[in-house]
ROGUZA-319301 format. One record per atom (N, C-alpha, C): x, y negated, z negated. Coordinates in steps of 0.001 Angstrom, whole numbers, plus 500000, padded with zeros to 6 digits. Example, Ala and Ser with C-alpha at 12.3 -4.5 7.8 and 13.67 -1.06 7.14 Angstrom:
// ROGUZA-319301
513190505690492200;512300504500492200;513200503300492200;512850502250492920;513670501060492860;512900499970492130;
//
This chain:
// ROGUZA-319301
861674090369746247;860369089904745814;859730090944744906;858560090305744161;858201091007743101;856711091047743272;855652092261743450;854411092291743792;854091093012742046;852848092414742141;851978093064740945;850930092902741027;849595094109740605;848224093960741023;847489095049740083;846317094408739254;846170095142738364;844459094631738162;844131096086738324;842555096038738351;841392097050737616;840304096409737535;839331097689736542;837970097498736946;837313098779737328;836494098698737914;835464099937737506;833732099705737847;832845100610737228;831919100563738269;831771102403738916;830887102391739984;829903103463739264;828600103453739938;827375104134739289;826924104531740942;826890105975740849;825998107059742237;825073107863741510;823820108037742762;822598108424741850;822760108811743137;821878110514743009;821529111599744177;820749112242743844;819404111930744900;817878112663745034;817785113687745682;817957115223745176;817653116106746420;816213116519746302;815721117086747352;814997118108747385;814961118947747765;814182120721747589;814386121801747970;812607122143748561;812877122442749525;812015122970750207;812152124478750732;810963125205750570;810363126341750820;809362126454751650;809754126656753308;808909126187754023;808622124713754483;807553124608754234;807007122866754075;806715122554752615;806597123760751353;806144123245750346;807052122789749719;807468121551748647;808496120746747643;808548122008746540;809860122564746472;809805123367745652;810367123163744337;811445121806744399;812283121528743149;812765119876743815;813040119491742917;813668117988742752;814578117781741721;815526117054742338;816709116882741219;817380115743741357;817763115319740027;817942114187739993;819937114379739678;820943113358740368;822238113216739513;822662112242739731;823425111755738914;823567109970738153;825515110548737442;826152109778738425;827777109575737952;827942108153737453;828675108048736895;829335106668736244;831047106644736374;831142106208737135;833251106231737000;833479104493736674;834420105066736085;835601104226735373;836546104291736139;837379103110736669;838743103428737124;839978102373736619;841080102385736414;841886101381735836;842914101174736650;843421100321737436;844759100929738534;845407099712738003;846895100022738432;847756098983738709;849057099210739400;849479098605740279;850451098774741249;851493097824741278;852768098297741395;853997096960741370;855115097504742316;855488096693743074;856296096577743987;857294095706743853;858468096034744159;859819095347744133;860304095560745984;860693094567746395;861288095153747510;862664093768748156;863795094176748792;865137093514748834;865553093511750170;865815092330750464;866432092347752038;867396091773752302;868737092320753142;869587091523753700;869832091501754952;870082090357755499;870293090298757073;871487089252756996;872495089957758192;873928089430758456;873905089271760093;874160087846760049;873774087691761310;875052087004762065;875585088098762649;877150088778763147;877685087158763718;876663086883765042;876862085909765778;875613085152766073;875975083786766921;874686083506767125;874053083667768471;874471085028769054;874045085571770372;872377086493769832;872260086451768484;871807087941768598;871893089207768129;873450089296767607;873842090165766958;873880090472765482;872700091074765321;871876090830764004;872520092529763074;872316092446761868;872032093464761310;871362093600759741;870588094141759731;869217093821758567;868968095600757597;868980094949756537;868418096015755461;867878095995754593;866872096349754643;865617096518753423;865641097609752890;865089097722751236;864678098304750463;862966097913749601;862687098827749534;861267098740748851;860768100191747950;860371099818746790;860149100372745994;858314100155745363;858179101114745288;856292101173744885;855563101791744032;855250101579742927;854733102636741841;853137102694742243;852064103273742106;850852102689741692;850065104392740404;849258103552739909;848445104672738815;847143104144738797;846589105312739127;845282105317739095;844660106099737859;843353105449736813;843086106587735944;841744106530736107;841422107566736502;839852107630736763;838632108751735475;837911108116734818;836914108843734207;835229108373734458;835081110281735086;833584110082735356;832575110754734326;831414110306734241;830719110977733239;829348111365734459;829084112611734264;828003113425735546;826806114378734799;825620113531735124;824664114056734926;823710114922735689;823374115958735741;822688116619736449;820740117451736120;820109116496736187;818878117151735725;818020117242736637;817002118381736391;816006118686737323;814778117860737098;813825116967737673;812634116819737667;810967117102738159;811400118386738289;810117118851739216;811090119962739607;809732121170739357;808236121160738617;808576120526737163;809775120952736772;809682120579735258;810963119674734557;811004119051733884;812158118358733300;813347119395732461;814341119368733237;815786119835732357;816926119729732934;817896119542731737;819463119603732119;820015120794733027;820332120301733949;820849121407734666;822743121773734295;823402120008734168;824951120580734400;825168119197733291;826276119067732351;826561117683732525;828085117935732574;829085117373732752;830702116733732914;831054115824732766;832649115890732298;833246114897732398;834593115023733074;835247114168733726;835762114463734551;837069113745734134;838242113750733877;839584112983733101;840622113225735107;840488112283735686;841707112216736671;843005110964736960;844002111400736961;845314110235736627;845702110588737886;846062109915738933;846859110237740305;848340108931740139;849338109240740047;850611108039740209;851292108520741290;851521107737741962;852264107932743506;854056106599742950;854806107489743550;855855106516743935;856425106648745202;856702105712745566;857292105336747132;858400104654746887;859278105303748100;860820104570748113;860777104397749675;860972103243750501;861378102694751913;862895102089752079;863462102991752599;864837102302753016;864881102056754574;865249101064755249;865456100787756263;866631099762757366;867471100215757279;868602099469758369;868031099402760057;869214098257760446;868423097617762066;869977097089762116;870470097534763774;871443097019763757;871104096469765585;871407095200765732;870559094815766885;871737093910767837;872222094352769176;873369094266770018;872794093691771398;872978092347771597;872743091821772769;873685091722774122;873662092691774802;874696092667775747;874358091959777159;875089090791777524;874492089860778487;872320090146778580;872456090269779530;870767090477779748;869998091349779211;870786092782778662;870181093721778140;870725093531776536;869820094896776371;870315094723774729;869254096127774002;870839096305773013;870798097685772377;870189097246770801;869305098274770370;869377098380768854;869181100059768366;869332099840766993;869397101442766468;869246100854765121;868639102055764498;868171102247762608;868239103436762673;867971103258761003;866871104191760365;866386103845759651;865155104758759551;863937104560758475;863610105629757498;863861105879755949;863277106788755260;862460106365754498;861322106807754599;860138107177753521;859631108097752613;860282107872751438;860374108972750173;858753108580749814;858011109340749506;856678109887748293;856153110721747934;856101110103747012;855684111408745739;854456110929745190;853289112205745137;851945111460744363;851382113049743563;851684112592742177;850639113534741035;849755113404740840;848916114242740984;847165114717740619;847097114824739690;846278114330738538;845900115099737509;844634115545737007;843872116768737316;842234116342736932;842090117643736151;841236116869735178;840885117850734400;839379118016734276;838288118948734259;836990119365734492;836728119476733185;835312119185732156;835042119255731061;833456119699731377;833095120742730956;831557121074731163;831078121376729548;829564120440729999;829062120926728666;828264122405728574;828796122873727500;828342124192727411;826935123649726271;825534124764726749;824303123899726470;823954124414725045;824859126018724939;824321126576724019;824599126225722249;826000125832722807;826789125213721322;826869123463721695;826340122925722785;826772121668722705;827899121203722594;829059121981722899;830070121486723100;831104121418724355;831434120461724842;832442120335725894;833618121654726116;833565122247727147;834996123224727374;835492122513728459;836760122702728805;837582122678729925;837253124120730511;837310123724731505;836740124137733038;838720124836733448;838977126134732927;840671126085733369;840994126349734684;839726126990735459;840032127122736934;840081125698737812;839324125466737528;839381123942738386;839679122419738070;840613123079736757;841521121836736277;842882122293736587;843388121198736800;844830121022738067;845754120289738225;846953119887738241;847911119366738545;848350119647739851;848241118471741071;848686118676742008;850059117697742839;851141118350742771;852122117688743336;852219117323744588;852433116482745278;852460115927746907;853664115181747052;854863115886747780;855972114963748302;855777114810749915;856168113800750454;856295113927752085;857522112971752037;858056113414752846;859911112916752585;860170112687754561;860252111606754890;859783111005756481;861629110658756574;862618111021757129;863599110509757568;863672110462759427;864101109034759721;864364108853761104;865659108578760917;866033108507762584;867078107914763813;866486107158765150;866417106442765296;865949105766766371;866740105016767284;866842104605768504;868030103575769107;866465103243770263;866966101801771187;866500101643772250;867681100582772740;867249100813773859;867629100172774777;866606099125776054;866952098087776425;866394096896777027;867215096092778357;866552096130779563;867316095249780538;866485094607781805;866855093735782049;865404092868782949;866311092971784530;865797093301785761;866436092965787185;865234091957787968;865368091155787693;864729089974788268;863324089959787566;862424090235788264;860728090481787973;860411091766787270;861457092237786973;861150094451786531;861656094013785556;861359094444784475;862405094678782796;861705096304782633;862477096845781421;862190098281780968;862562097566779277;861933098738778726;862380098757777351;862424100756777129;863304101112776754;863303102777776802;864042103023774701;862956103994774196;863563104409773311;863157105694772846;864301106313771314;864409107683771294;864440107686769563;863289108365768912;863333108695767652;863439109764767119;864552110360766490;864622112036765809;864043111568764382;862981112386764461;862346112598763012;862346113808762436;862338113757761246;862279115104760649;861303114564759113;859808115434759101;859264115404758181;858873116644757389;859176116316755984;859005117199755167;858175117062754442;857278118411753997;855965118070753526;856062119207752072;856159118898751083;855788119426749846;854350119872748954;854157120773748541;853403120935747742;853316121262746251;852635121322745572;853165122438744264;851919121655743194;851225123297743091;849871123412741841;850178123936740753;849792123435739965;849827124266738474;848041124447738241;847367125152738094;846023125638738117;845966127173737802;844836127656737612;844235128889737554;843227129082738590;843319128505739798;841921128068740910;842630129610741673;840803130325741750;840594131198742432;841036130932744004;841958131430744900;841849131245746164;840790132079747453;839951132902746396;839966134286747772;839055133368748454;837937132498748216;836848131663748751;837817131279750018;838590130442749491;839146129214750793;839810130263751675;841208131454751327;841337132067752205;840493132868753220;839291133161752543;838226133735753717;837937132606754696;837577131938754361;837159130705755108;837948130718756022;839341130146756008;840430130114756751;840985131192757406;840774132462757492;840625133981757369;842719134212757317;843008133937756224;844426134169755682;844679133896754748;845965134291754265;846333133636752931;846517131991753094;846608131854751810;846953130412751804;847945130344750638;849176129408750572;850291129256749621;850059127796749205;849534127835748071;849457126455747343;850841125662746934;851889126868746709;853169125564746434;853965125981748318;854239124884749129;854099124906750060;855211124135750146;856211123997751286;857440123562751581;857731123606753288;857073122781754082;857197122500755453;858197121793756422;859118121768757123;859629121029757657;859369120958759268;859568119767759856;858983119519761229;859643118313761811;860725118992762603;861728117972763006;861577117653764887;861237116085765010;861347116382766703;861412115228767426;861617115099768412;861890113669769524;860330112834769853;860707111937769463;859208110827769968;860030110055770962;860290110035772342;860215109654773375;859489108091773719;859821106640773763;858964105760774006;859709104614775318;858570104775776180;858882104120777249;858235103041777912;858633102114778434;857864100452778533;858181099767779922;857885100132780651;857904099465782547;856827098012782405;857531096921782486;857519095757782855;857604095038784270;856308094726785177;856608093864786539;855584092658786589;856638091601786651;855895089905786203;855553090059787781;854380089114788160;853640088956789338;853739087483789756;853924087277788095;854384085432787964;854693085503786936;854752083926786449;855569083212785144;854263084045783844;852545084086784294;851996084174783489;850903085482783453;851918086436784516;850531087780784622;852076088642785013;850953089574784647;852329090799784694;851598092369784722;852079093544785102;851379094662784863;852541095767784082;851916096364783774;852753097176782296;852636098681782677;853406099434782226;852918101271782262;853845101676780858;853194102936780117;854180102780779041;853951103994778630;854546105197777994;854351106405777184;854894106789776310;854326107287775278;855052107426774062;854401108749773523;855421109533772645;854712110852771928;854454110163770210;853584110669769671;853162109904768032;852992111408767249;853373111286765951;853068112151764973;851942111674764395;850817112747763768;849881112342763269;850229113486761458;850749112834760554;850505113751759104;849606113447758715;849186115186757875;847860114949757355;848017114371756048;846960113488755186;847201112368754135;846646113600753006;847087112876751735;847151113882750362;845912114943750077;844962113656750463;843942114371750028;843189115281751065;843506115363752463;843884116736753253;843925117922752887;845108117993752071;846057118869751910;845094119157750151;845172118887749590;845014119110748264;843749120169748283;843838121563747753;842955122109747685;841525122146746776;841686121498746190;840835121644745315;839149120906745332;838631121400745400;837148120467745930;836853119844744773;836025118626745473;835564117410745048;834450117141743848;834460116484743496;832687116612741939;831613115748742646;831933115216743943;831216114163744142;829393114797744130;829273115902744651;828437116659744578;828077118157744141;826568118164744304;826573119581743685;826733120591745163;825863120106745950;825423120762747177;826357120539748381;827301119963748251;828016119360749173;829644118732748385;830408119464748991;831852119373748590;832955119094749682;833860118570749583;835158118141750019;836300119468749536;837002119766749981;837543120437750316;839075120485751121;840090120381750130;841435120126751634;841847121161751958;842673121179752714;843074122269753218;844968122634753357;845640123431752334;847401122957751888;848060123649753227;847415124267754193;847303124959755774;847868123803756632;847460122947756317;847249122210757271;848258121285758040;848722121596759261;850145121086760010;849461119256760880;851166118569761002;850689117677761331;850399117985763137;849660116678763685;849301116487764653;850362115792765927;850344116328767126;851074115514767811;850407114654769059;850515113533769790;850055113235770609;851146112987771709;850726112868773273;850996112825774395;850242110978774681;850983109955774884;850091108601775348;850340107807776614;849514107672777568;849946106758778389;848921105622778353;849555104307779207;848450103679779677;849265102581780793;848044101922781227;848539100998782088;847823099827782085;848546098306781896;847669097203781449;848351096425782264;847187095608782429;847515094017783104;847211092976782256;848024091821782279;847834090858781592;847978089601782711;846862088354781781;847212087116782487;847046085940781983;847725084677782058;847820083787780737;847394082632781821;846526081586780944;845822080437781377;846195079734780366;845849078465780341;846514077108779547;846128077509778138;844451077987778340;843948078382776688;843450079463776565;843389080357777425;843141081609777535;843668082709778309;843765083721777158;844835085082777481;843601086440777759;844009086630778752;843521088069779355;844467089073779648;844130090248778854;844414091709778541;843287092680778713;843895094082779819;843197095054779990;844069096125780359;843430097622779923;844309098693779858;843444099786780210;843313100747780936;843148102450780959;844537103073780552;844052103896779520;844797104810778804;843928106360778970;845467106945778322;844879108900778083;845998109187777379;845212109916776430;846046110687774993;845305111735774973;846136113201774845;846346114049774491;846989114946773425;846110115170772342;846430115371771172;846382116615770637;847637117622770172;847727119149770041;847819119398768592;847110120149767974;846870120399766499;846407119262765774;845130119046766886;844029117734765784;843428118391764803;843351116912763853;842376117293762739;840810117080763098;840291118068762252;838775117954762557;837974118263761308;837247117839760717;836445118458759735;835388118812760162;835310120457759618;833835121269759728;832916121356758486;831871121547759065;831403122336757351;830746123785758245;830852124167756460;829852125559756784;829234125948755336;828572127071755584;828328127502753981;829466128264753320;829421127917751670;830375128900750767;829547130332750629;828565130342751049;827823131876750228;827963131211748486;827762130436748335;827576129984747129;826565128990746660;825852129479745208;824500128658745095;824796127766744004;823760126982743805;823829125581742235;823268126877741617;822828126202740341;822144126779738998;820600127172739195;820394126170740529;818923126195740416;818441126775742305;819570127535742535;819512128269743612;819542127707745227;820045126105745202;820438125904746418;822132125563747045;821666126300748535;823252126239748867;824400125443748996;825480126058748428;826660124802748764;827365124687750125;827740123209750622;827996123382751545;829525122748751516;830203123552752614;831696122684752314;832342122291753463;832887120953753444;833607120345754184;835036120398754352;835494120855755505;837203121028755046;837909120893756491;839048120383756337;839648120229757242;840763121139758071;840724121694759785;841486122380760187;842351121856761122;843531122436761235;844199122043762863;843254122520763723;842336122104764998;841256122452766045;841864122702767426;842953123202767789;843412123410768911;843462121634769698;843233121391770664;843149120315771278;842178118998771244;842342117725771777;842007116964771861;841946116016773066;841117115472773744;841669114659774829;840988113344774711;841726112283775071;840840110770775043;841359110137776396;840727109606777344;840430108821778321;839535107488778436;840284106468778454;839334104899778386;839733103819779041;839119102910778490;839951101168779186;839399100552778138;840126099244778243;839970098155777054;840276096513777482;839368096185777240;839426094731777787;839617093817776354;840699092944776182;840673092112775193;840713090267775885;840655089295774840;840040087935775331;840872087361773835;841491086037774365;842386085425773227;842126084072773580;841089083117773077;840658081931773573;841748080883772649;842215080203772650;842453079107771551;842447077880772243;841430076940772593;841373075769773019;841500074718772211;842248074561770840;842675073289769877;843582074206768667;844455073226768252;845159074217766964;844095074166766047;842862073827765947;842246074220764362;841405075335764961;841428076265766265;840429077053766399;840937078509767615;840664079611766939;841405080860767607;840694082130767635;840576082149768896;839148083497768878;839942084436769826;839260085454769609;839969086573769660;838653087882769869;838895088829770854;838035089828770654;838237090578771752;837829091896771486;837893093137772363;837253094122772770;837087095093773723;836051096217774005;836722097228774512;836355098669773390;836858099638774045;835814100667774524;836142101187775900;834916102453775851;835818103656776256;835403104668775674;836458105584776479;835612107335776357;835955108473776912;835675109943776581;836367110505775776;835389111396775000;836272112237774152;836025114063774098;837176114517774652;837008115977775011;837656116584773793;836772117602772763;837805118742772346;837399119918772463;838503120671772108;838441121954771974;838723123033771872;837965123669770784;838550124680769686;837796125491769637;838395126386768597;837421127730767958;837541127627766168;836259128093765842;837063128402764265;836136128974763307;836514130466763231;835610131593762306;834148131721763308;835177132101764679;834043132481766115;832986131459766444;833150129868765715;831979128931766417;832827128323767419;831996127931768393;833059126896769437;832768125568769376;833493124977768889;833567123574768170;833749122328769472;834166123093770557;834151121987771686;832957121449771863;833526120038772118;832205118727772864;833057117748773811;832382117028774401;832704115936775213;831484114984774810;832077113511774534;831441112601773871;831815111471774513;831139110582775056;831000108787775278;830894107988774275;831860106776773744;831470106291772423;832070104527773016;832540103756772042;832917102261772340;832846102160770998;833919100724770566;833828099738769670;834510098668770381;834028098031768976;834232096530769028;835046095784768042;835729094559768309;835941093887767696;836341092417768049;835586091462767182;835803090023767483;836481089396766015;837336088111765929;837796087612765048;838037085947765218;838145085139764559;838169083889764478;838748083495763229;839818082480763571;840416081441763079;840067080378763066;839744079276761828;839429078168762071;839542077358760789;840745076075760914;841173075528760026;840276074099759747;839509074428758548;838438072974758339;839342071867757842;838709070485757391;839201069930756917;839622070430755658;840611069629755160;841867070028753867;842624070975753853;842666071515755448;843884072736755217;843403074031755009;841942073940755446;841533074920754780;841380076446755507;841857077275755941;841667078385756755;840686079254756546;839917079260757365;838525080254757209;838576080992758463;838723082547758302;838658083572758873;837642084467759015;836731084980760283;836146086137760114;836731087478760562;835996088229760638;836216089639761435;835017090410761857;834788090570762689;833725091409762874;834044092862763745;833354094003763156;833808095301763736;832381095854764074;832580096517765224;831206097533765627;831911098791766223;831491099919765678;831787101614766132;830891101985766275;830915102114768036;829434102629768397;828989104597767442;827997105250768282;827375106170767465;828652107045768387;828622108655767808;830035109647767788;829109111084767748;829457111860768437;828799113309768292;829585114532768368;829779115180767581;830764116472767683;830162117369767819;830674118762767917;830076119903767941;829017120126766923;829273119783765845;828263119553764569;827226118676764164;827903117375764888;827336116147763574;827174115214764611;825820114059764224;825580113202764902;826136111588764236;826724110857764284;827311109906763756;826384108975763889;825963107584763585;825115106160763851;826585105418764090;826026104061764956;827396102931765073;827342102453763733;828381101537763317;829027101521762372;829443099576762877;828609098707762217;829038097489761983;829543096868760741;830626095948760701;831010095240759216;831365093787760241;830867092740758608;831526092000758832;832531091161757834;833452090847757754;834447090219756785;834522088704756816;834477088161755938;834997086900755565;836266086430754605;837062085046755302;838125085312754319;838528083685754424;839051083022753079;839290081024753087;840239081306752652;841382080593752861;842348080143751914;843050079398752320;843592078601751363;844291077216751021;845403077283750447;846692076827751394;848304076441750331;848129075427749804;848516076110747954;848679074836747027;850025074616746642;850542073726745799;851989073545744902;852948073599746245;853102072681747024;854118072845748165;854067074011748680;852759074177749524;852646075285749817;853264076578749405;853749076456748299;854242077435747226;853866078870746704;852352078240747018;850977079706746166;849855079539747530;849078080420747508;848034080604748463;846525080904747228;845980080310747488;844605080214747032;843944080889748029;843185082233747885;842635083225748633;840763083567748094;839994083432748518;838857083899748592;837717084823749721;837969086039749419;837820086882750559;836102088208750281;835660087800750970;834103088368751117;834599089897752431;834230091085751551;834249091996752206;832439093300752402;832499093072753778;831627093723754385;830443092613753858;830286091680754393;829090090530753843;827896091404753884;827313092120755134;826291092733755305;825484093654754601;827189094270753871;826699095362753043;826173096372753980;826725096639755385;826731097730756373;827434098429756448;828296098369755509;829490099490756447;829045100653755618;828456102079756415;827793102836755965;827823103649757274;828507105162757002;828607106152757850;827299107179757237;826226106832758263;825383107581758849;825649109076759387;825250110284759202;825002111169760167;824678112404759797;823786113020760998;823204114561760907;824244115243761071;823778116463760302;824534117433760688;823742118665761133;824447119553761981;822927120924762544;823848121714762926;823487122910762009;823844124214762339;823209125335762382;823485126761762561;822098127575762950;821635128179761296;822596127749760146;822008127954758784;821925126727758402;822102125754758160;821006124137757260;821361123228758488;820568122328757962;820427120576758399;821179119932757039;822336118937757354;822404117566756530;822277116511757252;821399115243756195;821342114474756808;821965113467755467;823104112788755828;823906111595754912;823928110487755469;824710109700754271;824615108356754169;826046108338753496;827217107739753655;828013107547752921;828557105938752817;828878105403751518;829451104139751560;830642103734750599;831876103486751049;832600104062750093;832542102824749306;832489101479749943;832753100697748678;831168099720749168;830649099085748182;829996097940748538;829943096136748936;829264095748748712;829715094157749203;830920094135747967;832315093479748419;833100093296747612;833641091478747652;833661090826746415;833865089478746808;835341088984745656;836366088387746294;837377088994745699;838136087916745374;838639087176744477;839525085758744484;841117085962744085;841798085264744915;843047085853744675;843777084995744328;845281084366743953;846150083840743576;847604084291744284;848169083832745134;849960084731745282;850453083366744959;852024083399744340;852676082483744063;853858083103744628;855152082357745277;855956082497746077;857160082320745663;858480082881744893;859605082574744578;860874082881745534;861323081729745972;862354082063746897;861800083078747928;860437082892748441;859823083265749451;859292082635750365;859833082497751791;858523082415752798;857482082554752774;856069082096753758;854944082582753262;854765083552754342;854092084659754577;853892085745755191;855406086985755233;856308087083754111;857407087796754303;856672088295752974;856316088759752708;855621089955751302;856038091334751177;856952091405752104;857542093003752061;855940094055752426;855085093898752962;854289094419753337;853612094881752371;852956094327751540;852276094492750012;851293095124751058;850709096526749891;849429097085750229;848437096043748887;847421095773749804;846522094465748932;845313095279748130;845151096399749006;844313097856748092;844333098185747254;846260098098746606;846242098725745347;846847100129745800;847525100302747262;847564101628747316;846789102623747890;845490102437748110;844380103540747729;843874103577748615;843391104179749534;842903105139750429;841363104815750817;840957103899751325;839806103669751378;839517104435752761;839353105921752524;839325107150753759;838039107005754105;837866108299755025;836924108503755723;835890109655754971;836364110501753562;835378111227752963;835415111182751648;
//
């Protein structure tokens, strides 16, 4: 199959600070970005499956291939209005990021009377280039320079090869499912820049090696205890170890333009995460309704955490910068339960929804603050299916993340809601898609921050109401076999 997706888009951010001295308004400033972005992404991806016998004895291989390019140009204004009117900064900002991805994956799947064996592998090749270049206007000649310290080329490979097998066998009312994954991930770096490091290594209090070459090879353990009570309830126990890698822009050192006073920051330090998971669930099935519930605990060693602190560094017009960056934090612990609800009382109608509440313990150190907390939090989520007349599928989603408190920062809950129609046309051939994202125009991470040198108080939103019409057409395709198209474009709709 053949994916293609190609888009252009123009966002405008405006930022009011003020500086206070005491209680008196000492300065006001005004900054106004404009980005441009142009992307387009294409995917090819190939499958064969040989299907030995008709017991079961399957064996399947995919390939997938993924380009995407992003070209981003911002134009950044920075002026003061109070006490008096002037240019403080202006820029322009030239950034190209192209990622390619390669997925290979074999499955070779062995049914032996009641039980039954399978084994793969999975590699995940990518590669993603940075390209940004910084343009400041210089005020005196009016002319644009490049900025050579903090213009950059940044290379990112992460190269993911597995081995996996499991095994499966039922003794009356007991089944197990037991399996074993050797991974080995490799994590690449490599800058071409003139970027000062001594800032970030203080911070971090070490050196730091911008072209960087990691490997991290190890057993993920996954285990699945099955006991039916009947035909339609059953209780479960299950544990598994998970890798957590940190994503590009993690790792990438170079801070952000989004602001003057406040910067992003990655960190090329930075190792992946591992977790420890158990839980234990009961389930129980009724004619039209499915009940699911679980207490779980995960334990997580070299979490990520983002801090801020100050750079010892000022704007033009003498207020402090503050920077956000991400560390491994020593530990993590989570303890909860979760109740989910799966109603479907007619085929045109399917509801669905869940509640999690659980604790959250960490704790760390870092540049002598003690970053440990213990926190109570919950979300939510409900969803619905419902096919109107003409075929027509109309979907919601609704999400709620209650409020979050760390050693630092006070979070607000966090509601969205989604809408989504669509209709098979041409022998059900093509899908006619019309999809409303975040209707509310809520999804907006709130929160303080307090430390014993400043207060922030933000607002972040990464995208706004988005309303989106789509088209897929289907050649010698099933409908829902898409080779797992990213519908994003690729792109990272993160958390900073």
């Amino acid at each position: 199959s053949i994916f293609g997706r190609f888009s252009d888009e123009q966002d405008a951010t405006e930022n009011l600070s003020r500086r206070f001295v005491g209680s008196t308004l000492d300065s006001r400033t005004f900054r106004d970005e404009v980005e441009t972005e142009d992307d387009k992404s294409y995917q090819v991806s190939m499958n064969y499956t040989n299907n030995i016998n008709e017991e079961g004895h399957i064996l399947t291989a995919d390939f997938q291939y993924s380009y995407d390019t992003e070209n981003v140009t911002t134009t950044i204004n920075d002026n003061r209005i109070f006490p008096d009117n002037s240019l403080l900064a202006r820029e322009n900002v030239l950034e190209t990021e192209k990622q390619n991805e390669y997925l290979i994956q074999a499955d070779y799947v062995l049914p032996i009377g009641d039980s039954q064996f399978e084994a793969g592998y999975r590699g995940n090749f990518e590669q993603s280039v940075n390209t940004f270049q910084l343009d400041t206007l210089n005020q005196e000649n009016g002319q644009f320079e490049v900025n050579e310290e903090l213009s950059n080329q940044f290379t990112y490979d992460e190269n993911v090869n597995a081995l996996y097998s499991q095994y499966g066998n039922k003794f009356g009312k007991f089944s197990f499912l037991m399996g074993l994954r050797l991974e080995n991930t490799q994590l690449k770096g490599q800058v071409e820049s003139e970027f000062d490091l001594t800032a970030l290594e203080e911070s971090l209090g070490g050196d730091v090696d911008l072209n960087f070459n990691k490997n991290y090879l190890g057993l993920f353990p996954t285990v699945n205890l099955i006991f039916e009570l009947s035909e339609k309830e059953n209780i479960t126990l299950g544990y598994n170890r998970r890798i957590n890698r940190p994503r590009g822009f993690f790792i990438n050192p170079f801070p952000s333009r989004s602001s003057r006073t406040n910067i992003f920051q990655g960190n090329p330090d930075l190792d992946p995460a591992f977790a420890n998971a158990f839980d234990l669930g009961y389930l129980k099935r009724w004619e039209e309704l499915t009940l699911t519930s679980s207490v779980y605990y995960q334990k997580e060693t070299n979490s990520f955490e983002v801090v801020q602190e100050e750079t010892g560094e000022l704007t033009s017009d003498g207020i402090r910068i503050i920077r956000s960056i991400p560390i491994n934090l020593s530990t993590n612990e989570r303890i909860g339960a979760e109740l989910g609800i799966l109603y479907n009382p007619a085929k045109w109608l399917r509801l669905n929804g869940s509640f999690n509440y659980f604790q959250f313990v960490s704790d760390g150190m870092f540049n002598g603050v003690d970053f440990g907390t213990t926190n109570n939090s919950w979300f939510g989520r409900f969803s619905s299916k419902v096919t109107l007349p003409g075929k027509i599928d109309w979907q919601t989603n609704a999400n709620y993340r209650g409020p979050r408190q760390t050693a630092q920062s006070e979070s607000k809950g966090i509601f969205s809601l989604d809408l989504a129609f669509a209709k098979d046309v041409l022998g059900d051939k093509g899908t006619l898609s019309f999809n409303v994202s975040d209707l509310l125009n809520s999804r907006k991470r709130q929160s303080l921050t307090q430390t014993p040198f400043f207060t922030s108080d933000s607002e972040f939103q990464w995208r706004e109401r988005q309303l989106t019409l789509s088209f897929v057409y289907r050649i010698n395709q099933k409908k829902g076999k898409n080779g797992n198209q990213r519908q994003n474009g690729g792109e990272d709709e993160g958390e900073y």
